[in-house]
Each structure stands twice: as C-alpha cells, then as structure tokens.
C-alpha positions in Angstrom: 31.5 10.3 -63.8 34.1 8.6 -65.4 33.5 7.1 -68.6 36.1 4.4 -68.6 34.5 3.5 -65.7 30.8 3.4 -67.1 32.4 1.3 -70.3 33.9 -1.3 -67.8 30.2 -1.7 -65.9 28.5 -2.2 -69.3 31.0 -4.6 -70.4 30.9 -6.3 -66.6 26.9 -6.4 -67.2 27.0 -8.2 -70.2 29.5 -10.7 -69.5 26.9 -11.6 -66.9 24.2 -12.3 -69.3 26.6 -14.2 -70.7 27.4 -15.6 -67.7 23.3 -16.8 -67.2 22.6 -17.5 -70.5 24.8 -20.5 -69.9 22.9 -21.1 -67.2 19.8 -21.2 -68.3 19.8 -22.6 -71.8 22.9 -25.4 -70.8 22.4 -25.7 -67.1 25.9 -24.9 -67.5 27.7 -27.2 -69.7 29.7 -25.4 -72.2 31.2 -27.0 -75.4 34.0 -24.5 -77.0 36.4 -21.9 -75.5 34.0 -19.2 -75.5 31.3 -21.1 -73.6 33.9 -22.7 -71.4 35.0 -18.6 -70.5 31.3 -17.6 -69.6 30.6 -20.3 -67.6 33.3 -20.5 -65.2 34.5 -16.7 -65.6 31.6 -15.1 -66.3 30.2 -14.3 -62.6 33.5 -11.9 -62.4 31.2 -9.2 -63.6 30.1 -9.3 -60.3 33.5 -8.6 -58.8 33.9 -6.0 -60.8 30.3 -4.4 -60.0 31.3 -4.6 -56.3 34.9 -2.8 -57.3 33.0 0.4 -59.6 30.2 0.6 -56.5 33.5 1.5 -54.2 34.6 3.6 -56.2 31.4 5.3 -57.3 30.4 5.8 -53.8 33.1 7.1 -52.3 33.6 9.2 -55.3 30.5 10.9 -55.2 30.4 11.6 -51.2 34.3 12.3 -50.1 34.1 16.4 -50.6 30.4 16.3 -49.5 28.7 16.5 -46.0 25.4 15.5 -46.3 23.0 13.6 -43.8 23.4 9.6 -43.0 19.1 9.4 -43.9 19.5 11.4 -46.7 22.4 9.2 -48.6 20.0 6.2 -47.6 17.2 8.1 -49.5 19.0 8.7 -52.5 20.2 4.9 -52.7 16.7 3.8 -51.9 15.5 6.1 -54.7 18.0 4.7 -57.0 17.7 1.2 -56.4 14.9 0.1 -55.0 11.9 1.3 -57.8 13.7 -1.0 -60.7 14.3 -4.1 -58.0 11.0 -3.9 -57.2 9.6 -4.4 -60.6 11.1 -6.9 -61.8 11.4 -8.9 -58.7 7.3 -8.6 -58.7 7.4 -9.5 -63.1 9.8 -12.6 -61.8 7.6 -14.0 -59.2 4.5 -13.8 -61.8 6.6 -15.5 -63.9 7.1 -17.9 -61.8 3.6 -18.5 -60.7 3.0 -18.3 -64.5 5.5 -20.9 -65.9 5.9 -23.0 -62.8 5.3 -26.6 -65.0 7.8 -25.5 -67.9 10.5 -24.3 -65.0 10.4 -27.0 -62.6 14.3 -25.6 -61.3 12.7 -22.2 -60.2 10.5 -22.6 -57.6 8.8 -18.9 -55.7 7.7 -18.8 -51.9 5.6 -16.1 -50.0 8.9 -15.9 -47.2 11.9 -15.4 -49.7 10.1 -12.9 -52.2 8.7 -10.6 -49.0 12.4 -11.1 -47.5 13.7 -10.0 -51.2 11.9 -7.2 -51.3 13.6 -5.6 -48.2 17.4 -7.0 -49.4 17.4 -9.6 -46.7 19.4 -13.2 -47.4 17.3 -16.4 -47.4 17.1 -19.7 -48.5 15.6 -19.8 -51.9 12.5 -22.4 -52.2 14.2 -24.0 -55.2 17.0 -25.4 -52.9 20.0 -23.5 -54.7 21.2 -21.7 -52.2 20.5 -18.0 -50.6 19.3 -16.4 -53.5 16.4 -14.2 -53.7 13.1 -14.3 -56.1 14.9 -12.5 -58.8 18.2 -14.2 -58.5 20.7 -11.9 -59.5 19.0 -9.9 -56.8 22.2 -11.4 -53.8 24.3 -9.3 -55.3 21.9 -6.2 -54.2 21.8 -7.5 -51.1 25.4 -6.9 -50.3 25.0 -3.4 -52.2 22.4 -2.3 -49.5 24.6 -4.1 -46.3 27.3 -1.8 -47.7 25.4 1.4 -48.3 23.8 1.4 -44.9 27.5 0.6 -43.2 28.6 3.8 -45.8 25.9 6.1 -43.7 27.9 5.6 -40.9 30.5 7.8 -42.3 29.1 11.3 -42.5 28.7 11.4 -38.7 32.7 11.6 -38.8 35.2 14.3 -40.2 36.0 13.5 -43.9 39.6 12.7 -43.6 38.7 9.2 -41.2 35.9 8.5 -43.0 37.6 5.2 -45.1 39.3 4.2 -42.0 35.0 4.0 -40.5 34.0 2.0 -42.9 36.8 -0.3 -43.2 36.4 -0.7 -39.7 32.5 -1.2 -39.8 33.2 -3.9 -42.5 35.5 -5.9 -40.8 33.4 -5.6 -37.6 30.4 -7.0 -39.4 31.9 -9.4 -41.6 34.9 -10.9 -38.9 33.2 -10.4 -35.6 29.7 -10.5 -35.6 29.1 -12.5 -38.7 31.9 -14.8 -38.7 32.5 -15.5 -35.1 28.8 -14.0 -33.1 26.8 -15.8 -36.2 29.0 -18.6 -37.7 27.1 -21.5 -39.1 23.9 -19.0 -39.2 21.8 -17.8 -42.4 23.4 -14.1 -42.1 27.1 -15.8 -41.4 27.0 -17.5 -44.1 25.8 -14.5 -46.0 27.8 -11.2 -44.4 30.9 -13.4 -43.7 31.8 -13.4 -47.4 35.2 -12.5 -48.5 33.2 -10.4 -51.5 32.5 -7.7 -49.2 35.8 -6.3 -49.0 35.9 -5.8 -52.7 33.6 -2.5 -52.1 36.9 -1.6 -50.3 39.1 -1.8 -53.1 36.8 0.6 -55.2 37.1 3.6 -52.2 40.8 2.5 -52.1 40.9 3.1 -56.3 39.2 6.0 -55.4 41.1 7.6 -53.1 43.9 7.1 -55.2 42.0 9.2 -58.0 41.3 11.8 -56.0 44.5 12.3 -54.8 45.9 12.3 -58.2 47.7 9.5 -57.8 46.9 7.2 -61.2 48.8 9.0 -64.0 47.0 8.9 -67.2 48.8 6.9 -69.4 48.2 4.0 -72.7 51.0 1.4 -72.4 50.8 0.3 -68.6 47.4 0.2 -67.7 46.7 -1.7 -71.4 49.3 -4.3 -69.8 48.0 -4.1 -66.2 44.6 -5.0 -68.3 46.2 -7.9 -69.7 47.2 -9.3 -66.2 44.1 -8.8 -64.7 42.4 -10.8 -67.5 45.2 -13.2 -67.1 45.0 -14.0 -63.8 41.0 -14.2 -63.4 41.5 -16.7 -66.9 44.0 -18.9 -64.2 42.3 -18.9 -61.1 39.1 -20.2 -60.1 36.9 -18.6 -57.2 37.4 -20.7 -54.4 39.4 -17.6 -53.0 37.3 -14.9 -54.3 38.6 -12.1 -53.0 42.5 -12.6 -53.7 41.6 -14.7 -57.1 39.0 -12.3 -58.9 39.0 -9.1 -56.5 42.0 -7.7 -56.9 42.7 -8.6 -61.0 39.2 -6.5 -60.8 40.0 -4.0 -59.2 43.6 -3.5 -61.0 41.5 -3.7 -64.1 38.9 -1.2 -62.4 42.6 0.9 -61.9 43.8 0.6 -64.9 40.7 1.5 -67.2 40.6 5.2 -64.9 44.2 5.4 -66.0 42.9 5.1 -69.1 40.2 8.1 -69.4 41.0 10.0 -72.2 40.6 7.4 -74.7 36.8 7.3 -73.2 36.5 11.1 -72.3 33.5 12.9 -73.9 31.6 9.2 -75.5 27.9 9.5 -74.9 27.6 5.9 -76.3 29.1 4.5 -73.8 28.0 7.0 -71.2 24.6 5.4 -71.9 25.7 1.8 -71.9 27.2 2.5 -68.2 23.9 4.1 -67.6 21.9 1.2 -68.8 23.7 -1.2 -66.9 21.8 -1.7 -63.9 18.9 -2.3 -65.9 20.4 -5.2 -68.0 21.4 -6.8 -64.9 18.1 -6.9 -63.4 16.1 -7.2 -66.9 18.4 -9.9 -68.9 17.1 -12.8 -66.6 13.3 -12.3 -67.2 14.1 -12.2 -71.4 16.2 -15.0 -71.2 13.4 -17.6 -69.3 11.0 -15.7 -71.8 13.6 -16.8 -74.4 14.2 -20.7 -73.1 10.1 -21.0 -72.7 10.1 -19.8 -76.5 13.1 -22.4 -77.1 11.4 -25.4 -75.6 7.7 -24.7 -76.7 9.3 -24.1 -80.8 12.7 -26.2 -80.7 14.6 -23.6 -81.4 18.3 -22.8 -81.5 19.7 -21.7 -78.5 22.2 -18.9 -79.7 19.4 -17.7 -82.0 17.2 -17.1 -79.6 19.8 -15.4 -77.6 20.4 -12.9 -80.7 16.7 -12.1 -80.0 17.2 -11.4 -76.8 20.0 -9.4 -77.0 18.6 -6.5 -78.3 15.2 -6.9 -76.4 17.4 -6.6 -73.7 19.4 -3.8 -74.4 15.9 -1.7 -75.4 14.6 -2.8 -72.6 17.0 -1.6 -70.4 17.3 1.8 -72.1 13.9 2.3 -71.2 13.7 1.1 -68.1 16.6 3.8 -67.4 15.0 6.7 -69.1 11.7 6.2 -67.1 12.3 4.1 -63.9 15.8 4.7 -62.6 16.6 8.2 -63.9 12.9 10.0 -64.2 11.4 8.0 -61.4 14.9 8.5 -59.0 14.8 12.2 -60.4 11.1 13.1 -59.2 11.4 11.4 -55.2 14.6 13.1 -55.0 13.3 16.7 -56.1 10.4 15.2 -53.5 12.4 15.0 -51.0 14.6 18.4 -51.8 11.4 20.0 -51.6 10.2 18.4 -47.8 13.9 19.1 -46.3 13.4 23.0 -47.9 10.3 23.3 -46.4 11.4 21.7 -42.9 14.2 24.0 -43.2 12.6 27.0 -43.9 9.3 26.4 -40.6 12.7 26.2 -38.5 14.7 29.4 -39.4 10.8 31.2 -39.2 
C-alpha cells in the first residue's frame, strides 16, 4: 500500500467531517474563510475517495487472477460489517431523537434499501440519500465493485478497457438514455462515476513506472489541484473537482518517499473508513448535547474530534480488519475444502 496514498484518504476523511460539521451545527452557513472552505469545498473528499478506490482496486487485482464471486466476497467482507452497524446505531438514533431532529426523518423502505446499497428517496425529502447519509457514496462503491467483477473473466491486459466499457454502458446507455428521468438515472447517470476511472488510470500509470518520484513538481501539481477545486464549484463535477483530485491523487504517489515507512499515517489511512461512517453519529450526539446545554459549537466539535478518531481506531482494529480477517480465512478455508473433495 502506498502511504502517500493512505495520508491523502485520512486527510480526504476529515475534511469531510469538516465538511458535515457545517452541516449539522450551521445548516450550512459559514462566517470566516475557513468555514466558507468546508462548506462549499469540503464534499471534495468525496472525489478524492472515488479517485484512491480506482487506484486501490486496480492496484490490488491487475497481476492477480482470482474468481469474479470471490473479489465480491472480499469487498462484502470489507465493507459491509461496519455499514451495517452504524447504519442500524443511525436509525435508532433516529427513532430515539426524532423530536430534537426534526430534519432527519427514518422509513422502513429506504433503511432496508440501504442496507443492500440500493438508491432511494430519503423520507426527510433531501434527496437520494440513505439512513446513514454519507452512506450514497457506498452505493456507487458497490455499483463499481460489482461492474469491477466483470473483469477477471477477461485476459489482464483488456481488463481497463472492460470496465471502462461497462461504466459507460451503465452510466450513458442504460442509465442515462434506457432510465432517464428514473430513480436509478438520476442515480447511475452521475458524472462521479468516472472518477473511479481516473484512479485505475493513476494506477496503471504506477505500475508501469510511469510517475517519477520527485519533490518540486508534484508539490506544484498539488498547489494547482488545490487551486482549481478553491475556483470552481461542482456543477461539473467531474471536470471541476475530478481531475484536480485525481492530479493531486497523482501527484502525492509521486511523492512516496517522504511518506515511505510512517505507521502513523499508515493507521490514519487505515482508520479512514471508519471516520467516514462514525463521524456523523458523534456529531448529532454532539448537536443533541449542544442544544440540550447551550453550548459552543466548535467546543463541542473539539470533543468530538477525538471521540471520533478513537472511535474509529477501534472500530478498525475489531470490525473492519479482525471481523474482515476471520470471514475471509472462512471462506479460504470452504474454497480449500471444495477444492480438495474435487481433486479426491
């Protein structure tokens, strides 16, 4: 794994917090720079997310032939337990503080549809966003995971050219011309889909050891990216905040070796998916404590912080890495055995 790359995706995770924290405690309405930054920038950690997942992906599967059910098994293993959770801790919440959070609003339909990554209209009227909201985002992870699976029935070398094809079958055919005006148009014919592409596309680059490691021009190529996504707005998503991710996902792997060998941030990367999913539940927590003992937003948010953070550590340590590790040495252990009755 690299660790400039696990740096970025705790970085990207936070700035999301950020991002919510705004959200929630301001209904966003910022007053100062900083603010003003999170609230209209802050949801790039999302582009960048999509970016890493490419990358990631492709990464760990382009010198490895393994079956389609089996890659689904280990992203269901990885991703689902933690989703899950704290989709099920959100909609208790919900049930719980339904008078104090009159915005959030749960239903029977959109948490069972949730729970199997599938887009609906949230209850609250918002838009298609699932019990745990930040949960979309995983929506498009799974769409592009199970397109991925197509892959590994073809020879390694036309495997980007299959999914880029599968993508732009889904997204521009069926979803955009098959589906348009439906729920899944509206959901699959987003421009966001093709950042996962830019990720294998970064990748591919890597592997082929085409990104030099260098300090000077990837520390400027950072700069632009953070330039242009500080310019332009999201109404383009893709061209405005895709590619200055993915050029900043580019430049930090140029960057390596001032990351090489950190544990620290090895372990922030590794938390990350946990803050993402966690950081919403501790913030309402936070806002309920806010309202009930008038208290200072950005205090309560220093509260949270590391209740976060330890939360998420621990959530890593026991859900996603001991709970993925034990169904995967599960399911090691079935396709040995199945393996084994069939050479007997």
């Amino acid at each position: 794994m690299l660790i400039s790359v696990q740096a970025l995706r705790a970085i990207a995770a936070w700035v999301v917090v950020c991002h919510h924290f705004m959200q929630i405690f301001f209904d966003f309405k910022a007053s100062g720079p900083i603010g003003e930054f999170f609230v209209s920038r802050g949801a790039v950690g999302v582009d960048i997310f999509f970016v890493i997942s490419g990358l990631v992906i492709y990464l760990s599967t382009c010198k490895r032939d393994i079956p389609a059910s089996q890659f689904i098994a280990h992203r269901l293993f990885r991703i689902v337990p933690a989703y899950w959770l704290y989709t099920l801790a959100m909609g208790l919440l919900l049930l719980w503080a339904a008078p104090w959070l009159p915005h959030q609003v749960i239903g029977w339909q959109n948490f069972i549809l949730s729970l199997f990554f599938l887009p609906s209209e949230n209850p609250g009227g918002y838009g298609l966003y699932p019990t745990l909201n930040v949960g979309w985002t995983l929506n498009y992870e799974m769409f592009f995971y199970l397109l991925f699976s197509l892959v590994f029935l073809f020879e390694r070398r036309v495997r980007p050219l299959i999914i880029t094809v599968a993508l732009l079958a889904v997204t521009e055919l069926l979803a955009r011309k098959m589906l348009s005006g439906s729920l899944p148009g509206r959901f699959y014919g987003n421009d966001i889909v093709y950042e996962f592409l830019l990720g294998i596309g970064i990748g591919m680059a890597h592997q082929r050891g085409w990104i030099r490691e260098a300090l000077w021009l990837p520390l400027a190529g950072l700069a632009l990216g953070v330039m242009l996504i500080l310019q332009l707005d999201n109404s383009q998503r893709l061209l405005h905040w895709g590619l200055p991710s993915a050029l900043i996902v580019l430049c930090c792997v140029s960057l390596e070796p001032l990351f090489r060998g950190s544990e620290l941030l090895k372990k922030l990367g590794d938390c990350s998916y946990s803050v993402y999913l966690l950081h919403v539940l501790v913030l309402y927590g936070g806002l309920l404590l806010a309202q009930r003992y008038s208290l200072n937003p950005y205090l309560v948010f220093a509260f949270c912080v590391p209740i976060i953070a330890g939360g998420a550590w621990l959530s890593y340590e026991w859900i996603e890495k001991g709970l993925y590790q034990r169904m995967k040495a599960w399911l090691d252990t079935r396709r040995t055995a199945r393996q084994a009755v069939a050479l007997s």
